[in-house]
PyMOL Python script that loads the backbone (N, CA, C, O; Angstrom):
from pymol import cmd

cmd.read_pdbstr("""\
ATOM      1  N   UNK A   1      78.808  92.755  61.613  1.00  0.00           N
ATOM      2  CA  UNK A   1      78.174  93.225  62.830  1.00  0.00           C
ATOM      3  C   UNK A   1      79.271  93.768  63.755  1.00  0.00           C
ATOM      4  O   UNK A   1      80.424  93.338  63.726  1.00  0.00           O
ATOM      5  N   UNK A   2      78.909  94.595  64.456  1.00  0.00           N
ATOM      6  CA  UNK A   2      79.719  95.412  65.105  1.00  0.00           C
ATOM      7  C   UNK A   2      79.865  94.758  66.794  1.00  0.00           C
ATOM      8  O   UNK A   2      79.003  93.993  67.226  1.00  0.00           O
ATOM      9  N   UNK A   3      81.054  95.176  67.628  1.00  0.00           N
ATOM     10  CA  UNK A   3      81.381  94.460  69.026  1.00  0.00           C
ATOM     11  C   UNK A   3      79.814  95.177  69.774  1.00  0.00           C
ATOM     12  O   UNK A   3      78.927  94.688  70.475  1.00  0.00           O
ATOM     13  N   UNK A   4      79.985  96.137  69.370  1.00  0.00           N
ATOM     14  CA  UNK A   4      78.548  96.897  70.272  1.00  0.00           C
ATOM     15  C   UNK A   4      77.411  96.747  70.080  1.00  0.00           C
ATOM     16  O   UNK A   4      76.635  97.407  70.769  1.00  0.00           O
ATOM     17  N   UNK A   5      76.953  95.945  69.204  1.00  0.00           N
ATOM     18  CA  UNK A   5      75.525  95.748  68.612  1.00  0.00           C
ATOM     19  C   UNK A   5      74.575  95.832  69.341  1.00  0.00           C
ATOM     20  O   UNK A   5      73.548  96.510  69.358  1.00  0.00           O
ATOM     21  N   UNK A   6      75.209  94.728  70.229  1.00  0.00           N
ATOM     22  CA  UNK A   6      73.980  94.210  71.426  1.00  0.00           C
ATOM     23  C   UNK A   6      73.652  95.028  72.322  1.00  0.00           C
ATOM     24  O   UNK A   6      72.559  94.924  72.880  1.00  0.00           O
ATOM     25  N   UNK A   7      74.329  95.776  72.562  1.00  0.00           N
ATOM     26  CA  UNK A   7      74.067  97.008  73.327  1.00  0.00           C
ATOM     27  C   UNK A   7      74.517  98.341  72.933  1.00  0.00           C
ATOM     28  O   UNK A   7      75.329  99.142  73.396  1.00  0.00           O
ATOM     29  N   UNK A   8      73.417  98.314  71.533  1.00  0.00           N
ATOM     30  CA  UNK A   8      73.776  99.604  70.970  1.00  0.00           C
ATOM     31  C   UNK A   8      72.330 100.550  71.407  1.00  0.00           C
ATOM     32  O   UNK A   8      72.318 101.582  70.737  1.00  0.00           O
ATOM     33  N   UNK A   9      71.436 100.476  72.110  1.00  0.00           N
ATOM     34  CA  UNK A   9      70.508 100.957  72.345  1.00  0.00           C
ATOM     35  C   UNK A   9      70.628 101.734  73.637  1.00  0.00           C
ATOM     36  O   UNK A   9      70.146 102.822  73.954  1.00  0.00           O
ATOM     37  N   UNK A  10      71.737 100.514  74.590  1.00  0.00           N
ATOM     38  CA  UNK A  10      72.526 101.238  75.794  1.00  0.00           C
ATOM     39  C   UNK A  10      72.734 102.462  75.534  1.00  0.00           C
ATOM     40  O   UNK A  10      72.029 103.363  75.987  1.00  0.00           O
ATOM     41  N   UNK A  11      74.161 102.718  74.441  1.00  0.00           N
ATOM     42  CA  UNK A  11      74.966 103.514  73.857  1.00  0.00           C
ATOM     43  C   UNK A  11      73.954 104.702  73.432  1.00  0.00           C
ATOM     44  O   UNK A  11      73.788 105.847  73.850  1.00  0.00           O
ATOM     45  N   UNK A  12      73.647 104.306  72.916  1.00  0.00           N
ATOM     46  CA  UNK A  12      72.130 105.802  72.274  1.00  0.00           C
ATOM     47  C   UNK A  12      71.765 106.390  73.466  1.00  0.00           C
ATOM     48  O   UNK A  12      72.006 107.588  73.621  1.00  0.00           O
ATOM     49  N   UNK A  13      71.116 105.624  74.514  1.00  0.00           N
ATOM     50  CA  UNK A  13      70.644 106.281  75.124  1.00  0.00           C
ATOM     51  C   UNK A  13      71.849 107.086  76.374  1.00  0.00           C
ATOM     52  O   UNK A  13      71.351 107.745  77.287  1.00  0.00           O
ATOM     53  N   UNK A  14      73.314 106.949  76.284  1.00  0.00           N
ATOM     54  CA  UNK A  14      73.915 107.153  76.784  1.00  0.00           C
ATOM     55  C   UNK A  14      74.550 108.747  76.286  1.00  0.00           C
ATOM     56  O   UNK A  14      74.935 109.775  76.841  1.00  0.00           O
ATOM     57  N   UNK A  15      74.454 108.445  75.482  1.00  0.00           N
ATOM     58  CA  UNK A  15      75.334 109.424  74.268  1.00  0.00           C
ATOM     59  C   UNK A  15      73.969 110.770  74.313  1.00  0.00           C
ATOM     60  O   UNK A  15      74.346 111.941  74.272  1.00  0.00           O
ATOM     61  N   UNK A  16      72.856 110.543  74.374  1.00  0.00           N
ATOM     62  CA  UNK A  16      71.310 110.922  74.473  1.00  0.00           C
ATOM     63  C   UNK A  16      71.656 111.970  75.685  1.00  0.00           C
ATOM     64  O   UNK A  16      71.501 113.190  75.738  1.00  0.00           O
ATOM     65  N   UNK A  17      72.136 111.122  76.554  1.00  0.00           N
ATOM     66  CA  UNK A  17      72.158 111.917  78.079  1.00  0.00           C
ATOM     67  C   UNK A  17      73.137 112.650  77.933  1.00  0.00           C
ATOM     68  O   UNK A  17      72.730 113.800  78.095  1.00  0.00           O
ATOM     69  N   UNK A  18      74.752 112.649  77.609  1.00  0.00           N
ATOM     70  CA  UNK A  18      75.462 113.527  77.273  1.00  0.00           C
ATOM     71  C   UNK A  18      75.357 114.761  76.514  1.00  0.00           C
ATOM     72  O   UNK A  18      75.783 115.878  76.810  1.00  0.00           O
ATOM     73  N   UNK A  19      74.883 114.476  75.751  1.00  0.00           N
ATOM     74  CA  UNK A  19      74.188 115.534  74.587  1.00  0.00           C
ATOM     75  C   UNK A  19      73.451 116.461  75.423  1.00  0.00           C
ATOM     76  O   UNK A  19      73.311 117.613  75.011  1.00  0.00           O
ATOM     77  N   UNK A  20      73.007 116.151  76.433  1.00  0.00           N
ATOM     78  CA  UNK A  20      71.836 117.059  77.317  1.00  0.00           C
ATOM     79  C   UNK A  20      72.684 117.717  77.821  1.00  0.00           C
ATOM     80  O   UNK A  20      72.725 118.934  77.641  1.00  0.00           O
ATOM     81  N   UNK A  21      73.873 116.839  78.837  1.00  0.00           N
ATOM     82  CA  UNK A  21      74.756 117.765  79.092  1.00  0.00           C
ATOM     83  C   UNK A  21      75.522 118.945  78.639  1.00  0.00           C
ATOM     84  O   UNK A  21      75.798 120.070  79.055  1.00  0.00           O
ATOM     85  N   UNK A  22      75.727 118.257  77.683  1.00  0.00           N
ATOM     86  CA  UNK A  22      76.366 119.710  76.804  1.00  0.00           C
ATOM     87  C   UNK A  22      75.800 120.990  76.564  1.00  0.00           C
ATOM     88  O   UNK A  22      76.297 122.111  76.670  1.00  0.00           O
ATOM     89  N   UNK A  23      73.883 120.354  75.983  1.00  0.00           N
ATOM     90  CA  UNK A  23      73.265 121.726  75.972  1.00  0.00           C
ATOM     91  C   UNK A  23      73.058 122.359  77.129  1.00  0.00           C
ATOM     92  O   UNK A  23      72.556 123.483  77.105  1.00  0.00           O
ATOM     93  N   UNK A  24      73.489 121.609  78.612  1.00  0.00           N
ATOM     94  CA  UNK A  24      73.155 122.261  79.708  1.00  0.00           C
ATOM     95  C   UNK A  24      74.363 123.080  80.036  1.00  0.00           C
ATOM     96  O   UNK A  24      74.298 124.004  80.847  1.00  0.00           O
ATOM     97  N   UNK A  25      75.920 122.615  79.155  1.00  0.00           N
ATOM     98  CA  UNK A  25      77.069 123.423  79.266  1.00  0.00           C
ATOM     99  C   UNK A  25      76.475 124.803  78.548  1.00  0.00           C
ATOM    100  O   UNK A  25      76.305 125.859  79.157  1.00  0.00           O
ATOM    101  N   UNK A  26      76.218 124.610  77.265  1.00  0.00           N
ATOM    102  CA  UNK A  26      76.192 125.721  76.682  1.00  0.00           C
ATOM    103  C   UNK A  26      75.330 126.832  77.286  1.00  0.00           C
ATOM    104  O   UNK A  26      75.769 127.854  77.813  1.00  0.00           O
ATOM    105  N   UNK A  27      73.885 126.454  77.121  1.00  0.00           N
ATOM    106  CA  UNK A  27      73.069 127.126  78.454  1.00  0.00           C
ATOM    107  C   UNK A  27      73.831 128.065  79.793  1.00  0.00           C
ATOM    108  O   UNK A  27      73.840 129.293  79.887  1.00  0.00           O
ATOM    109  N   UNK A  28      74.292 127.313  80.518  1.00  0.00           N
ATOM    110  CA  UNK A  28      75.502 127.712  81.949  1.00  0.00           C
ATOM    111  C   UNK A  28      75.895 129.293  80.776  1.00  0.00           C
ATOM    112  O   UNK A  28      75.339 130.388  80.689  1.00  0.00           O
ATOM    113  N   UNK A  29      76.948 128.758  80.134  1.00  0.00           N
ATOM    114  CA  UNK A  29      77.946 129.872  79.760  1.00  0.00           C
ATOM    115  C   UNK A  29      77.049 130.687  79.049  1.00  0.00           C
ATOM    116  O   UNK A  29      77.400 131.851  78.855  1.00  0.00           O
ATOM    117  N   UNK A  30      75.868 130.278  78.584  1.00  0.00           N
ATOM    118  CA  UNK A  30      74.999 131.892  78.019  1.00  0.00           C
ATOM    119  C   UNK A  30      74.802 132.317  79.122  1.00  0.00           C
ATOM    120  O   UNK A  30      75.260 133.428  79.387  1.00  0.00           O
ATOM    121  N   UNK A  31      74.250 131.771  79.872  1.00  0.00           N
ATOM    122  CA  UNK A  31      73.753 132.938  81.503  1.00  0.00           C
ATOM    123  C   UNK A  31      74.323 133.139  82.440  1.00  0.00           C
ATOM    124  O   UNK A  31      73.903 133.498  83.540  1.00  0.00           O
ATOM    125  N   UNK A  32      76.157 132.758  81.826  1.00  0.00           N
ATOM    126  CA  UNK A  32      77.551 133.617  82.715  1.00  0.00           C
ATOM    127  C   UNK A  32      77.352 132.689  83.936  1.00  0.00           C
ATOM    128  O   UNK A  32      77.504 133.192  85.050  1.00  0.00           O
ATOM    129  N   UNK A  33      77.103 131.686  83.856  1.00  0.00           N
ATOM    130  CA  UNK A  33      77.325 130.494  85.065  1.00  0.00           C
ATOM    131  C   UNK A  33      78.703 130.545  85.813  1.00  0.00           C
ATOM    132  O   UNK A  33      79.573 130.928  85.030  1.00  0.00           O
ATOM    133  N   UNK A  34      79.156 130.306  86.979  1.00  0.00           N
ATOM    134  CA  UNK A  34      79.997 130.500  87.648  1.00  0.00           C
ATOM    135  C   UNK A  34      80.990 129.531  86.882  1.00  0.00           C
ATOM    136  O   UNK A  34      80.536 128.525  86.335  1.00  0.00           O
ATOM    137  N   UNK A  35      82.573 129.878  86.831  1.00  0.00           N
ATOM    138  CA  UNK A  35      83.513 129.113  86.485  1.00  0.00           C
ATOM    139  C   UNK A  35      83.936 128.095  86.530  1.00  0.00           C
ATOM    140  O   UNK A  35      84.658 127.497  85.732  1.00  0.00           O
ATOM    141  N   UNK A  36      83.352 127.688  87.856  1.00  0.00           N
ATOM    142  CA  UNK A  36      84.120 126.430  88.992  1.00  0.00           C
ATOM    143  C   UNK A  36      82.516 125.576  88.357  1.00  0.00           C
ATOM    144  O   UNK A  36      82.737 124.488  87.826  1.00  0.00           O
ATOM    145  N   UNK A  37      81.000 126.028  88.402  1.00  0.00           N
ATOM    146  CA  UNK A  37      80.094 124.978  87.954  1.00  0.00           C
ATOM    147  C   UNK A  37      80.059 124.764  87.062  1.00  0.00           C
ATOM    148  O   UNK A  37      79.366 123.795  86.754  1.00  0.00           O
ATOM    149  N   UNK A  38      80.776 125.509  86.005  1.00  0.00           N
ATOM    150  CA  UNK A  38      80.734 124.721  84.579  1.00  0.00           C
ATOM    151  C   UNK A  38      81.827 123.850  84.477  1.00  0.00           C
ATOM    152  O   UNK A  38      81.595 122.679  84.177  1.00  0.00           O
ATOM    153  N   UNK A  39      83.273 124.311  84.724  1.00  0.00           N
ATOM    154  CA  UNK A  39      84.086 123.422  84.534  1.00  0.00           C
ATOM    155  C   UNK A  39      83.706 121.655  85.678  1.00  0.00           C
ATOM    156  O   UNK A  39      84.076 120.591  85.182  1.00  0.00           O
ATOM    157  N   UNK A  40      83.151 121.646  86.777  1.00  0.00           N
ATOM    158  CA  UNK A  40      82.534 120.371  86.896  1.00  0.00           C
ATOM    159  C   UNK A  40      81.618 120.535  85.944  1.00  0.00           C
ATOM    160  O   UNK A  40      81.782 119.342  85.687  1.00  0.00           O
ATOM    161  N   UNK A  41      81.010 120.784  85.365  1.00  0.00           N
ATOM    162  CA  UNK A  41      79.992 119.761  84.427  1.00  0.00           C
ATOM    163  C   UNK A  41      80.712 119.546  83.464  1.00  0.00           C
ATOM    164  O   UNK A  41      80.349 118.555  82.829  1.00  0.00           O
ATOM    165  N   UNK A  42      81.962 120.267  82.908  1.00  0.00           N
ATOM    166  CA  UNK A  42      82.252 119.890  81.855  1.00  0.00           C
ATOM    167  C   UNK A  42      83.443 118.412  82.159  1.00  0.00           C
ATOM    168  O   UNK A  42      83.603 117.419  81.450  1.00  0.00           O
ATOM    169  N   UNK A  43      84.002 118.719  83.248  1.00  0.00           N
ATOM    170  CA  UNK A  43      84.555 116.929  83.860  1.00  0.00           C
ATOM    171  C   UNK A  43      83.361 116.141  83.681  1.00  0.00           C
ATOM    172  O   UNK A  43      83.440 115.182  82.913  1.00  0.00           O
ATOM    173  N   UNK A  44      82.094 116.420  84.353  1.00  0.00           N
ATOM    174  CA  UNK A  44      81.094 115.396  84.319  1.00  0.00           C
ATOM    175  C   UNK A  44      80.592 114.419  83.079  1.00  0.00           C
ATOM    176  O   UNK A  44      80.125 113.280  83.057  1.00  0.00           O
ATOM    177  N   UNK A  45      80.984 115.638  81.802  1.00  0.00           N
ATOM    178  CA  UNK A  45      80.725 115.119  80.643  1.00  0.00           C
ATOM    179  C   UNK A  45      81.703 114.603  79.796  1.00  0.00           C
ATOM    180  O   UNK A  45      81.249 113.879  78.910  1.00  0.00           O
ATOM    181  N   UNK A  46      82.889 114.758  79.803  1.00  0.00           N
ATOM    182  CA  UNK A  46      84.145 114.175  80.114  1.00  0.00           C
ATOM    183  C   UNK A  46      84.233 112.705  80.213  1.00  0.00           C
ATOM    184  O   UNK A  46      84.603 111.846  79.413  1.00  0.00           O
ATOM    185  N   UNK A  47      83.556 112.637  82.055  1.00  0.00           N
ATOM    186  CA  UNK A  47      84.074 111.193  82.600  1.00  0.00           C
ATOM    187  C   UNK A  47      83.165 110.212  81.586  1.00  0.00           C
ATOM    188  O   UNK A  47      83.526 109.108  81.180  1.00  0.00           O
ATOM    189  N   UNK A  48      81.896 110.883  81.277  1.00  0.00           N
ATOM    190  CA  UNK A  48      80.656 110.132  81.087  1.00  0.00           C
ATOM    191  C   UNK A  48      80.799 109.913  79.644  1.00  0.00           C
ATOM    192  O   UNK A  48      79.842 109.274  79.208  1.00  0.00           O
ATOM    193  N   UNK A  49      81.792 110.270  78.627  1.00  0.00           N
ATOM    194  CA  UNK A  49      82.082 110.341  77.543  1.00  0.00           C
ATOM    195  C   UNK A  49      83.226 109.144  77.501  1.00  0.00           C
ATOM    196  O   UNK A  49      83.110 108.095  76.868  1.00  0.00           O
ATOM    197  N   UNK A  50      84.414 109.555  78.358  1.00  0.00           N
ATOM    198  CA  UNK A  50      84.672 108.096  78.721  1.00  0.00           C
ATOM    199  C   UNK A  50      84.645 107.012  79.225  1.00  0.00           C
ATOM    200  O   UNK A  50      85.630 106.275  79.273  1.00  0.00           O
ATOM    201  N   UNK A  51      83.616 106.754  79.645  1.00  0.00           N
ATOM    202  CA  UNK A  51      82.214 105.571  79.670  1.00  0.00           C
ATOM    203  C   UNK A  51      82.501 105.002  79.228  1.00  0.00           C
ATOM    204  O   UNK A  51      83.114 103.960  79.460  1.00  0.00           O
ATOM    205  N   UNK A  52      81.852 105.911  77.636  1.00  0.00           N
ATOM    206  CA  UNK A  52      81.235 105.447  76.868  1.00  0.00           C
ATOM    207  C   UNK A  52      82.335 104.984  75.590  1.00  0.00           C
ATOM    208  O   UNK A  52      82.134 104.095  74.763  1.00  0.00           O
ATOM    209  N   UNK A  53      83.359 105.734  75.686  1.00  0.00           N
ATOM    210  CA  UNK A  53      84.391 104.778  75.508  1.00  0.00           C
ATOM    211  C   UNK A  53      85.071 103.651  75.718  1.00  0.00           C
ATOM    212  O   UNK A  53      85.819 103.029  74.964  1.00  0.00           O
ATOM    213  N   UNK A  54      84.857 103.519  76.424  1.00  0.00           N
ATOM    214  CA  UNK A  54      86.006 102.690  77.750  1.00  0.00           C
ATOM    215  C   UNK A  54      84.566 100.999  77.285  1.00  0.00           C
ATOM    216  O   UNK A  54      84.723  99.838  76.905  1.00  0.00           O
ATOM    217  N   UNK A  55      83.933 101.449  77.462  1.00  0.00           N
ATOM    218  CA  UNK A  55      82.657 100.340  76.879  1.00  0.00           C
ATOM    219  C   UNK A  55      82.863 100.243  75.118  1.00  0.00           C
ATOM    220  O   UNK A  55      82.864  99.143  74.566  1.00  0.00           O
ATOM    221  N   UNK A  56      83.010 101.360  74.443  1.00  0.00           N
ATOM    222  CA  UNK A  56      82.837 100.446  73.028  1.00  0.00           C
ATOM    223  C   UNK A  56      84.119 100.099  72.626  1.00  0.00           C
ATOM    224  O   UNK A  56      84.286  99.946  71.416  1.00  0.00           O
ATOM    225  N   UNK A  57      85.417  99.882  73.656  1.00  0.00           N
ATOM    226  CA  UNK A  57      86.637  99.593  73.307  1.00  0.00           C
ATOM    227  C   UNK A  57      86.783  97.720  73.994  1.00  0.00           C
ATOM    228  O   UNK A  57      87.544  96.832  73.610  1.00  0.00           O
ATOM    229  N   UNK A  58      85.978  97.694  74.831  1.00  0.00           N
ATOM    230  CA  UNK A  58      85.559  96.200  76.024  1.00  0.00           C
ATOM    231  C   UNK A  58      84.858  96.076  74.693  1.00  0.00           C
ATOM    232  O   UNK A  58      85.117  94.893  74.473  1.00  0.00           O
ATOM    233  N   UNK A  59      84.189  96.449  73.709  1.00  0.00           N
ATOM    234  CA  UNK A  59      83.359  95.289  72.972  1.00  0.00           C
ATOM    235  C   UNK A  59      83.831  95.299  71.857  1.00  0.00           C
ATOM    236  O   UNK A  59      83.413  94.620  70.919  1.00  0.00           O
ATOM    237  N   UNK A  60      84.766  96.077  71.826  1.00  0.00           N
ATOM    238  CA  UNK A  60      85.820  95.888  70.660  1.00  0.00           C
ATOM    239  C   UNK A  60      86.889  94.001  70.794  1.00  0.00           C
ATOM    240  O   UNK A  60      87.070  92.870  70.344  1.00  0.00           O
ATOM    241  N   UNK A  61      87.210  94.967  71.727  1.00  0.00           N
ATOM    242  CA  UNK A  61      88.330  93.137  72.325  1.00  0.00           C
ATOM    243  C   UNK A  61      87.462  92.511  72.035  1.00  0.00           C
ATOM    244  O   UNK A  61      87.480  91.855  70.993  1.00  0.00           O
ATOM    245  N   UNK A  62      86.639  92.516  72.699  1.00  0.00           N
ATOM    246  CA  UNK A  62      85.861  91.142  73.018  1.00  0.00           C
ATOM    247  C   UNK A  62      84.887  90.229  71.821  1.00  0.00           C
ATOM    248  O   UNK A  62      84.433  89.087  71.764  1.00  0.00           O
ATOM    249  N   UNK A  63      84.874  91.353  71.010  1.00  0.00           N
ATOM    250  CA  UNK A  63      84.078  90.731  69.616  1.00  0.00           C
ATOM    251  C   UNK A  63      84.870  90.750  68.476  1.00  0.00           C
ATOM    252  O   UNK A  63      85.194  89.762  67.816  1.00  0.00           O
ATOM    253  N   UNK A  64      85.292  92.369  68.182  1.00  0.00           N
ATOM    254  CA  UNK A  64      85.907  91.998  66.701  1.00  0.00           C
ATOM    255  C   UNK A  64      87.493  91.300  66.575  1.00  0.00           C
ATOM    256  O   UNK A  64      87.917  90.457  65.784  1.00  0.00           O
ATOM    257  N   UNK A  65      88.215  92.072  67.776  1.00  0.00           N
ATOM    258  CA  UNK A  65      89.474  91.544  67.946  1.00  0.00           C
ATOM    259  C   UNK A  65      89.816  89.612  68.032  1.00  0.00           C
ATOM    260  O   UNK A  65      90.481  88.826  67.357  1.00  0.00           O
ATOM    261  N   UNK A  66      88.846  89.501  69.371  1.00  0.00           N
ATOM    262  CA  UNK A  66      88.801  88.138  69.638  1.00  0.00           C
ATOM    263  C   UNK A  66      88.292  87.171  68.248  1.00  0.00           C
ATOM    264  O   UNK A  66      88.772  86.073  67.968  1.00  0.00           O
ATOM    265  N   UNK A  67      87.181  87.897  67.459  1.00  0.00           N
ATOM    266  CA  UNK A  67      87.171  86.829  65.991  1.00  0.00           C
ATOM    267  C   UNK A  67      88.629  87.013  65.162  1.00  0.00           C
ATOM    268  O   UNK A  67      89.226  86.043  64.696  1.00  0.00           O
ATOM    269  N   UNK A  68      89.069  88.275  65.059  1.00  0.00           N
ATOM    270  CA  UNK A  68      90.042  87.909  64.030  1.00  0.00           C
ATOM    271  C   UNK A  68      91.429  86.796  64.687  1.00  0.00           C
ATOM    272  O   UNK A  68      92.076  85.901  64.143  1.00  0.00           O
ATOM    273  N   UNK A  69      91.455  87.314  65.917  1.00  0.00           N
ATOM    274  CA  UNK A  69      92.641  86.251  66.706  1.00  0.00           C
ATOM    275  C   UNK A  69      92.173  84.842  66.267  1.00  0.00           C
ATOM    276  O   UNK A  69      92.933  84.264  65.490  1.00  0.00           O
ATOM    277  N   UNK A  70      90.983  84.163  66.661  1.00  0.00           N
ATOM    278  CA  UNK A  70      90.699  82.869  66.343  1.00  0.00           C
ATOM    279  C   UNK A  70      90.772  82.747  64.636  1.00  0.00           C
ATOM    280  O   UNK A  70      91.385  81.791  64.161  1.00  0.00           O
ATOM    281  N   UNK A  71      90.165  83.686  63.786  1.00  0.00           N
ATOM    282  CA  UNK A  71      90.432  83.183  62.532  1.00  0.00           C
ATOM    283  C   UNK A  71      91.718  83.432  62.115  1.00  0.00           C
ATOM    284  O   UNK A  71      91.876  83.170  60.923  1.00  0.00           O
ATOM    285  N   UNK A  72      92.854  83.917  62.778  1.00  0.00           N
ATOM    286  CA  UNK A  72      94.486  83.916  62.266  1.00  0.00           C
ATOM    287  C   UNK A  72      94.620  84.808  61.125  1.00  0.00           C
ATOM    288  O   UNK A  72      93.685  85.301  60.493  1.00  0.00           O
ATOM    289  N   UNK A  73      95.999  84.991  60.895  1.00  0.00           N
ATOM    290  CA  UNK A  73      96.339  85.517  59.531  1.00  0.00           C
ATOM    291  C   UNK A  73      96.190  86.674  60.016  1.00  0.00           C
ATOM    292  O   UNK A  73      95.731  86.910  61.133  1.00  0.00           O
ATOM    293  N   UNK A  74      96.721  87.804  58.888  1.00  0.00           N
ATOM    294  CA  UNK A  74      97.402  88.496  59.088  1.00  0.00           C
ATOM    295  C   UNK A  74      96.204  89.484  59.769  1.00  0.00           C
ATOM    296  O   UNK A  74      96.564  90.152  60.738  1.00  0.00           O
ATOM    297  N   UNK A  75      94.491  89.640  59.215  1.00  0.00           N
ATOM    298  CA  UNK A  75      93.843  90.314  59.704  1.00  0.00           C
ATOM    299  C   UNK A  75      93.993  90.486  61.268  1.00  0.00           C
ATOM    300  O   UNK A  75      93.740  91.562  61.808  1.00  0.00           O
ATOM    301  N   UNK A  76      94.450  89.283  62.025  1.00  0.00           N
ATOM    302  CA  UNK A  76      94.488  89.453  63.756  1.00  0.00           C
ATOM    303  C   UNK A  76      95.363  90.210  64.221  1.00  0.00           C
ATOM    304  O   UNK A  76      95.149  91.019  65.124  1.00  0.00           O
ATOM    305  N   UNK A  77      96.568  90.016  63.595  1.00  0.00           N
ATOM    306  CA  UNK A  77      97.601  91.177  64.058  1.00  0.00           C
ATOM    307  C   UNK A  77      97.268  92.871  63.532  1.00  0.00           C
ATOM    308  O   UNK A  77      97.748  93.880  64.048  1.00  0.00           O
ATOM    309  N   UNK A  78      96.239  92.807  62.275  1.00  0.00           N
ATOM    310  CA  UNK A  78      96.214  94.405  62.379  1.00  0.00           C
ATOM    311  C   UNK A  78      95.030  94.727  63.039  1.00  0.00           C
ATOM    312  O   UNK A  78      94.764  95.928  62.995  1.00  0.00           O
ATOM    313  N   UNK A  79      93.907  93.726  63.887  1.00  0.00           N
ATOM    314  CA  UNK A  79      92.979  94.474  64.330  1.00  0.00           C
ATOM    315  C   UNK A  79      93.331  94.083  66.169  1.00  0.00           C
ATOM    316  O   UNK A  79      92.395  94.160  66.965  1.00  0.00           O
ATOM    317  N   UNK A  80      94.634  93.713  66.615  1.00  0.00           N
ATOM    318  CA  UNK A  80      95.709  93.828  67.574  1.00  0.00           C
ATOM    319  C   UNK A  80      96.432  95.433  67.335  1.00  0.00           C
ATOM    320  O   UNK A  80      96.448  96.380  68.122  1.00  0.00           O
ATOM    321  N   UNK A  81      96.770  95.370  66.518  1.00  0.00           N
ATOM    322  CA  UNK A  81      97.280  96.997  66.355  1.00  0.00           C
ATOM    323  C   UNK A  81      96.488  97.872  66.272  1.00  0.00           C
ATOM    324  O   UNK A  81      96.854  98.954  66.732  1.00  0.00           O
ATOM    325  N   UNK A  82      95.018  97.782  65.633  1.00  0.00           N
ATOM    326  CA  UNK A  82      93.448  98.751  65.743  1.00  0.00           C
ATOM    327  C   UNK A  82      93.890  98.811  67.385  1.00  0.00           C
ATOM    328  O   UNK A  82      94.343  99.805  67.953  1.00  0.00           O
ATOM    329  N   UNK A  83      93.683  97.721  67.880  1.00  0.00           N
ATOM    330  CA  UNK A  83      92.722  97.793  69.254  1.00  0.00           C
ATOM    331  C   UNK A  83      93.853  99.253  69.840  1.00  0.00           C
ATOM    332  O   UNK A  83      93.592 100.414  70.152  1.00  0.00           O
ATOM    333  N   UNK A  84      95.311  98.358  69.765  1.00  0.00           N
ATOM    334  CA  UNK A  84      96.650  99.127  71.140  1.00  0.00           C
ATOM    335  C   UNK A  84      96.048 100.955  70.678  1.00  0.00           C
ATOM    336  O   UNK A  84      95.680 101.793  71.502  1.00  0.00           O
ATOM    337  N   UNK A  85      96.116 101.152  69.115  1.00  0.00           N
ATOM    338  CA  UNK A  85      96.325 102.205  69.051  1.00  0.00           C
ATOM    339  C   UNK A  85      94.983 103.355  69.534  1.00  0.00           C
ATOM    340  O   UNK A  85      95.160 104.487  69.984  1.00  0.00           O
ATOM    341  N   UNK A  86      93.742 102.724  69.303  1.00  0.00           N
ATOM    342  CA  UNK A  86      93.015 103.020  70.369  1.00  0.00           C
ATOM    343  C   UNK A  86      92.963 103.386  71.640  1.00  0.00           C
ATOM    344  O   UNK A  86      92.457 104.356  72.204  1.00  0.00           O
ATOM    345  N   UNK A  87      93.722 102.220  72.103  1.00  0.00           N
ATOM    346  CA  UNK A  87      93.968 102.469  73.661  1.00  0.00           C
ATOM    347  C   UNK A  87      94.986 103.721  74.163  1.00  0.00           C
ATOM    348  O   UNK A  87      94.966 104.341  75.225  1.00  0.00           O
ATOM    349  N   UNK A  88      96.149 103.898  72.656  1.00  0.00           N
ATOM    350  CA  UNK A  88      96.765 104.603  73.036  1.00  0.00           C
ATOM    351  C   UNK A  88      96.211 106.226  72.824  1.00  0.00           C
ATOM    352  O   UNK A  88      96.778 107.197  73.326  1.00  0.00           O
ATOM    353  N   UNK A  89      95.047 106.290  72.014  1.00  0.00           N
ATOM    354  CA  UNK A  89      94.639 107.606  72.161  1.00  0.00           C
ATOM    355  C   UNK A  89      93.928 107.802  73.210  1.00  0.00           C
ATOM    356  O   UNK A  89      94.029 108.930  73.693  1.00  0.00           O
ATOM    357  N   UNK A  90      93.019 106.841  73.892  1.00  0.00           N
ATOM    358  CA  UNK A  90      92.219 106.887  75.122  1.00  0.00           C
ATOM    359  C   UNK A  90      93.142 107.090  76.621  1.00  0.00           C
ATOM    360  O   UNK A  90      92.783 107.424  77.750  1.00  0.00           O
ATOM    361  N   UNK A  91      94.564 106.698  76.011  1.00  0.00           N
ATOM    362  CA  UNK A  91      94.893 107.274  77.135  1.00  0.00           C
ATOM    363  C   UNK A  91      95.728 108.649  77.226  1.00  0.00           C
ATOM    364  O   UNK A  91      95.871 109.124  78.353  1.00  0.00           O
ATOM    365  N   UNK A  92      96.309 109.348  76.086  1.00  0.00           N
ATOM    366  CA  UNK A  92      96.447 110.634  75.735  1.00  0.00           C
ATOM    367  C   UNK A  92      95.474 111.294  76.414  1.00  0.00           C
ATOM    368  O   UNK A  92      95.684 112.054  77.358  1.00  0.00           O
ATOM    369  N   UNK A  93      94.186 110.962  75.856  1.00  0.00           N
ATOM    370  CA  UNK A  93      93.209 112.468  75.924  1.00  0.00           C
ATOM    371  C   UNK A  93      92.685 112.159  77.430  1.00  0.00           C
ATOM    372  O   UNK A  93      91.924 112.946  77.992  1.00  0.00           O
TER     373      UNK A  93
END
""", "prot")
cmd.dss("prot")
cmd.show_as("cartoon", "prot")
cmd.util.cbc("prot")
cmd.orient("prot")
């Protein structure tokens, strides 16, 4: 079972709403939408994308990481190194 399970219906419907956004990006730039209103929507979908990150990385720690730490061995230290390297692409992009 996955850290997000329990609120994987959240996530759907989150990811649901983004998706709208986007078709509302694409939309904008077919009908030559001004520069400055697309690029905010496209931050908007952005921030709201990392949400939705920033949430399935909290239920990462908190479920899969935190079981392998308590069950030890070597699986905890590589899903300690899953988690950092995650974090380290979330904070690149």
């Amino acid at each position: 079972m996955h850290g997000y399970s329990a609120d994987k219906q959240a996530y759907l419907t989150r990811l649901r709403r983004i998706e709208g956004q986007i078709r509302g990006l694409q939309r904008m730039v077919e009908e030559d939408a001004y520069c400055i209103d697309v690029l905010t929507q496209v931050s908007a979908a952005t921030r709201a994308l990392q949400a939705v990150a920033l949430g399935l990385l909290e239920d990462h720690i908190g479920h899969c990481v935190t079981d392998a730490i308590n069950a030890g061995g070597p699986e905890a230290e590589a899903k300690v190194k899953e988690a950092s390297a995650a974090i380290a692409r979330l904070v690149r992009s």
